[in-house]
C-alpha positions in Angstrom: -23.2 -52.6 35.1 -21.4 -56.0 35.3 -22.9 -59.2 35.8 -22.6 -60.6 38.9 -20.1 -63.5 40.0 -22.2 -64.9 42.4 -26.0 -65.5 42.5 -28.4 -67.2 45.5 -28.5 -70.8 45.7 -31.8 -72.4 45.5 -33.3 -73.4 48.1 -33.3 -77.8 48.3 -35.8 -78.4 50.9 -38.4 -76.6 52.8 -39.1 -77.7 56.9 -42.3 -76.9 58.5 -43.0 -77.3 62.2 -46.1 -78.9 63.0 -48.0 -77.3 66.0 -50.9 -78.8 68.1 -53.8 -76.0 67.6 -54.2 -74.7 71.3 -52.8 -71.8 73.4 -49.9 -73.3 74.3 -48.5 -74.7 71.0 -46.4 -78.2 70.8 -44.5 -79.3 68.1 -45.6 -82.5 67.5 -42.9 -83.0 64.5 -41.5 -81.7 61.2 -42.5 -82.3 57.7 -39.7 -81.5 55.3 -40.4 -81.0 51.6 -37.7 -82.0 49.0 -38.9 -82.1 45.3 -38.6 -85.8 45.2 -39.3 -87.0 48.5 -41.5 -85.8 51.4 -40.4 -86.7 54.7 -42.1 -86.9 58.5 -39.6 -86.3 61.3 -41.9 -87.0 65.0 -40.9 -84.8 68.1 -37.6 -85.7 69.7 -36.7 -88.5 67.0 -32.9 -89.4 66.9 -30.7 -91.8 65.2 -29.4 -91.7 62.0 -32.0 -91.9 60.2 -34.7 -89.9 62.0 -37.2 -89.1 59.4 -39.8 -91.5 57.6 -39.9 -90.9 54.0 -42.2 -91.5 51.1 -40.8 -90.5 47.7 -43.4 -88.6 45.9 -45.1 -91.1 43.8 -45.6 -93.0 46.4 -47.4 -90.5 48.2 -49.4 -89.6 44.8 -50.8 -92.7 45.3 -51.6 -93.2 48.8 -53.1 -89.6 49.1 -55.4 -91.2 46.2 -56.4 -94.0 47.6 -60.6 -94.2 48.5 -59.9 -95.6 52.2 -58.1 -92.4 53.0 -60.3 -89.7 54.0 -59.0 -86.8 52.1 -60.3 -84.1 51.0 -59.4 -81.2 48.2 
């Protein structure tokens, strides 16, 4: 059999809606993943720049941090 001409793309970023924990979920906002940047993205944001971003080094070392209460 022939290789194929065309293959799936990978995918560049993954978006997760974030849901308050009751019986009638809310989305509160989306966090998208990207591999070099995470970004936050609150309920009914607009604009052109709607998200808040932290590239991931940044976030390495805030998630680190001993004043935030983290856990593994």
């Amino acid at each position: 059999m022939p290789g194929s001409k065309y293959k799936f793309a990978e995918q560049q970023a993954y978006d997760h809606d974030i849901d308050t924990n009751t019986d009638s979920p809310t989305v509160i906002g989306t966090l998208r993943i990207k591999p070099s940047t995470i970004l936050w993205k609150p309920k009914g944001a607009k604009g052109n720049k709607p998200y808040f971003a932290a590239n991931l080094d940044e976030f390495i070392e805030w998630i680190k941090e001993k004043n935030h209460k983290v856990s593994k």
